[in-house]
C-alpha positions as protocol buffer text, in pm:
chain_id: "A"
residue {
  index: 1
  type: UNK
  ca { x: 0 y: 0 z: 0 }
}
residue {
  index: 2
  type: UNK
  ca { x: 136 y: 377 z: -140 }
}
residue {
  index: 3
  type: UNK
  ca { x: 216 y: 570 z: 210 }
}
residue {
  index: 4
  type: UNK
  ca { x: -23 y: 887 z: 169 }
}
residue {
  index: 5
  type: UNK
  ca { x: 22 y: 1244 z: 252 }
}
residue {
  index: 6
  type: UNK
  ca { x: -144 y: 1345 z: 579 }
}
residue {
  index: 7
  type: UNK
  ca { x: -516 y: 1501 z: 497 }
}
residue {
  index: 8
  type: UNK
  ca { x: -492 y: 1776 z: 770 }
}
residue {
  index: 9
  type: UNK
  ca { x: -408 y: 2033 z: 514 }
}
residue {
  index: 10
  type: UNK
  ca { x: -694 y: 1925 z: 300 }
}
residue {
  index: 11
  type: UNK
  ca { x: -950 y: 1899 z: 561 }
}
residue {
  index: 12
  type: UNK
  ca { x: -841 y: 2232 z: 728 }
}
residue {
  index: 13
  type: UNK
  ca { x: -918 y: 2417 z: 372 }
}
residue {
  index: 14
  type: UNK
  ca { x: -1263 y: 2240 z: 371 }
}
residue {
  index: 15
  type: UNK
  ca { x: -1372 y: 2324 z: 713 }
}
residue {
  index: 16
  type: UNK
  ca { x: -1213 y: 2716 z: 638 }
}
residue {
  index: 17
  type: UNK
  ca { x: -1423 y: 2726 z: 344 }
}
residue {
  index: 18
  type: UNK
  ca { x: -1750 y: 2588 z: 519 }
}
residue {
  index: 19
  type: UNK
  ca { x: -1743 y: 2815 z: 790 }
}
residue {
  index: 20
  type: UNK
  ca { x: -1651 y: 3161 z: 533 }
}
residue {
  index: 21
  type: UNK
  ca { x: -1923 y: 3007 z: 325 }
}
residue {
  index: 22
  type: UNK
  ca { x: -2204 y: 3021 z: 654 }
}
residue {
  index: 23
  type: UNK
  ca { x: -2091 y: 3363 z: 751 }
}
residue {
  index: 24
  type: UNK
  ca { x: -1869 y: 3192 z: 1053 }
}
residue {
  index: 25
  type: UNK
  ca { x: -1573 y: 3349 z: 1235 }
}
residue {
  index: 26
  type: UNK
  ca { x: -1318 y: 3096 z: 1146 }
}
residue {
  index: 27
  type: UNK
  ca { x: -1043 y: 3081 z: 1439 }
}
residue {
  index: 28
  type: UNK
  ca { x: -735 y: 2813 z: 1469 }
}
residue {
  index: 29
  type: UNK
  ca { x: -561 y: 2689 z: 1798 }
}
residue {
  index: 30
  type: UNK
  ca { x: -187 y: 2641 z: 1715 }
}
residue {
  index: 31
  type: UNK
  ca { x: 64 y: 2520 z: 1912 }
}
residue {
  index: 32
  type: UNK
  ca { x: 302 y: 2789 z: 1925 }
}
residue {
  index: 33
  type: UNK
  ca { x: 603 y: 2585 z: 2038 }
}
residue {
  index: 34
  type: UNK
  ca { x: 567 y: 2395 z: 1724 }
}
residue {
  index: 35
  type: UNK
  ca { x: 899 y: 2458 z: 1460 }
}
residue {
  index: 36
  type: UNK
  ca { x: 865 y: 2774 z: 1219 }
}
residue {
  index: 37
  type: UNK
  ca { x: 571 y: 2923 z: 1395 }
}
residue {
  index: 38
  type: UNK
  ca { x: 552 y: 3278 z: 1428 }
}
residue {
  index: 39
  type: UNK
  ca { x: 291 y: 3414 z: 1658 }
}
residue {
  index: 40
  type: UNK
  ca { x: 315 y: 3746 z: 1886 }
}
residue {
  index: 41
  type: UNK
  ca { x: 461 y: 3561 z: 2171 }
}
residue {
  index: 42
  type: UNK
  ca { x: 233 y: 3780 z: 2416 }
}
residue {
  index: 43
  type: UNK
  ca { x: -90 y: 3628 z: 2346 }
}
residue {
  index: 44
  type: UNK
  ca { x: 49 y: 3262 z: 2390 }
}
residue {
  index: 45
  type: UNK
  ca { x: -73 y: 3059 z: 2690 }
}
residue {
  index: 46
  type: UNK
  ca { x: -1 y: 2730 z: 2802 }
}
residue {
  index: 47
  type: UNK
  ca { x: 195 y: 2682 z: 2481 }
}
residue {
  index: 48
  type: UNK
  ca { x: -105 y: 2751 z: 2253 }
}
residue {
  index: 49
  type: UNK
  ca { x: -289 y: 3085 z: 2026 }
}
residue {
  index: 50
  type: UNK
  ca { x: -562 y: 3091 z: 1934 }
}
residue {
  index: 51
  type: UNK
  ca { x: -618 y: 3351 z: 1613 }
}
residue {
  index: 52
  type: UNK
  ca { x: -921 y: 3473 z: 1413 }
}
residue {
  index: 53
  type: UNK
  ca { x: -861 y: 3400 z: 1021 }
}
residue {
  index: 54
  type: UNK
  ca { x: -1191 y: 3544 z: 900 }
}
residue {
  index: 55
  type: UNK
  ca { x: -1108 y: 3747 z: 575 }
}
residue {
  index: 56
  type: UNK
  ca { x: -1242 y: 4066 z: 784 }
}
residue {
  index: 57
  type: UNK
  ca { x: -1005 y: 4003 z: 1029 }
}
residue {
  index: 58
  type: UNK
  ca { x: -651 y: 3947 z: 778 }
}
residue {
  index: 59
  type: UNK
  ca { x: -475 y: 4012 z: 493 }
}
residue {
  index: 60
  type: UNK
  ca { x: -269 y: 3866 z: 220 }
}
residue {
  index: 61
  type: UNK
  ca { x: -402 y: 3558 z: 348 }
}
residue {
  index: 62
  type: UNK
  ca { x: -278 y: 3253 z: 162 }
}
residue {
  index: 63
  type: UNK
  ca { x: -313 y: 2861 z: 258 }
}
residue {
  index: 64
  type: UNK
  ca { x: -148 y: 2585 z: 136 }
}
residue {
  index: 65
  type: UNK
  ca { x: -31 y: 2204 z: 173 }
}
residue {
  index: 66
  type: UNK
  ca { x: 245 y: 2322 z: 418 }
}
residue {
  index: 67
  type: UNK
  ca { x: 178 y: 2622 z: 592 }
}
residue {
  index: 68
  type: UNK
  ca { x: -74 y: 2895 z: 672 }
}
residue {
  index: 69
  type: UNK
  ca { x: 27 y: 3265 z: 659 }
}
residue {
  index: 70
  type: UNK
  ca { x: -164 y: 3610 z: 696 }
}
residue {
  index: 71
  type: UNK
  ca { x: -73 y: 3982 z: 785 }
}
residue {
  index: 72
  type: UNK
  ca { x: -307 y: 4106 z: 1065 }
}
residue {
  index: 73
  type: UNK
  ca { x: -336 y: 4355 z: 1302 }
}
residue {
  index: 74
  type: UNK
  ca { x: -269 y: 4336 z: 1758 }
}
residue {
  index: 75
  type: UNK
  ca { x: -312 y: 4596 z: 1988 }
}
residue {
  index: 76
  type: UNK
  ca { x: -314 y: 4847 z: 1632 }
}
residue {
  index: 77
  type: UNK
  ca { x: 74 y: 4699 z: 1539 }
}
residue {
  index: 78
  type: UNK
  ca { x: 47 y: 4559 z: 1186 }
}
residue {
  index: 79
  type: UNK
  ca { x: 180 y: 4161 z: 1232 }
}
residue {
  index: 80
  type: UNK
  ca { x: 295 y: 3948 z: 966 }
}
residue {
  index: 81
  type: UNK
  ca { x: 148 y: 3543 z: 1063 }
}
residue {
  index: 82
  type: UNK
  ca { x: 320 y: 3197 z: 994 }
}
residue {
  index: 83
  type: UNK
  ca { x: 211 y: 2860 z: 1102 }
}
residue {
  index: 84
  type: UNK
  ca { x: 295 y: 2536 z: 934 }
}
residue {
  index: 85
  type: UNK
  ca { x: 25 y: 2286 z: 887 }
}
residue {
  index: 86
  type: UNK
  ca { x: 145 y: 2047 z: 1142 }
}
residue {
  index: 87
  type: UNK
  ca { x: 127 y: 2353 z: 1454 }
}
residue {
  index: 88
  type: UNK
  ca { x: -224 y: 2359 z: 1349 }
}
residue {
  index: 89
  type: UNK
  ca { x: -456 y: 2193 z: 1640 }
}
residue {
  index: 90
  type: UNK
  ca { x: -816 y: 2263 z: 1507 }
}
residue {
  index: 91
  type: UNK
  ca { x: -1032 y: 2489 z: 1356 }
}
residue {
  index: 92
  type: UNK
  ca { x: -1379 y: 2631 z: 1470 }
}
residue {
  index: 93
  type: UNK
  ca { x: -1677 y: 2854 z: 1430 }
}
residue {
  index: 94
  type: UNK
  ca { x: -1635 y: 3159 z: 1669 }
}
residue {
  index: 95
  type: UNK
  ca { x: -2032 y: 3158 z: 1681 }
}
residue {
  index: 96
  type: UNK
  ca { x: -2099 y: 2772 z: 1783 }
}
residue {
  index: 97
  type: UNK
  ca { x: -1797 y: 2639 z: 1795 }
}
residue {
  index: 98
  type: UNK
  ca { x: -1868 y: 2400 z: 1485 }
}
residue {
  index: 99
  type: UNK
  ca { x: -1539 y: 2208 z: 1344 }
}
residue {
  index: 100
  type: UNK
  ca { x: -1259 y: 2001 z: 1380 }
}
residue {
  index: 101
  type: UNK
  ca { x: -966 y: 1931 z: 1628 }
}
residue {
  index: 102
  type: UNK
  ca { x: -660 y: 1789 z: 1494 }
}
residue {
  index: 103
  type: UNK
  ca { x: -508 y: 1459 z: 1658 }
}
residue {
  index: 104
  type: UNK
  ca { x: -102 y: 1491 z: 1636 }
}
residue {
  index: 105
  type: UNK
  ca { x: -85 y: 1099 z: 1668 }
}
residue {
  index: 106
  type: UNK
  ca { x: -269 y: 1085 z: 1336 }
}
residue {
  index: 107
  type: UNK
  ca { x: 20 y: 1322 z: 1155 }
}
residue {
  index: 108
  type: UNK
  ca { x: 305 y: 1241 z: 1253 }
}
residue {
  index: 109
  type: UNK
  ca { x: 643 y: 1465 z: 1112 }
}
């Protein structure tokens, strides 16, 4: 059987897109110890961000395979946003809290 590339990436685009599409408030925990991210340090507890990626709320927002990255805005400073896939722990609806955790045993690096 063909080893196959982890779906997190995919299924993180789909559950974006679902929430945008029913006028949601995507946000995504990330493990901010996690290699490569960068996060404002300051609003990191217990290891962990969580950030609002609603288009209202970013810009120059781009997703891929490997990473997610966006320029936003805290406390007024402008802030430039990069987490790989992997630091990614779940996404959610602001509103209900409709979507999907990520389990790192299933992705392993």
């Amino acid at each position: 059987m063909n080893k196959m590339t982890s779906n997190q990436p995919y299924l993180l685009r789909a559950f974006y897109d679902w929430l945008v599409d029913n006028n949601c408030t995507p946000h995504i925990m990330v493990n901010a110890q996690y290699p490569g991210v960068s996060v404002p340090q300051q609003f990191v507890s217990d290891g962990q961000v969580v950030l609002n990626i609603a288009p209202r709320a970013v810009s120059d927002f781009a997703m891929d395979l490997g990473a997610v990255a966006f320029n936003t805005r805290f406390g007024g400073v402008p802030t430039e946003i990069y987490i790989p896939v992997r630091a990614i722990m779940g996404i959610y609806a602001r509103e209900n809290g409709h979507g999907m955790m990520f389990s790192l045993e299933e992705y392993p690096a």
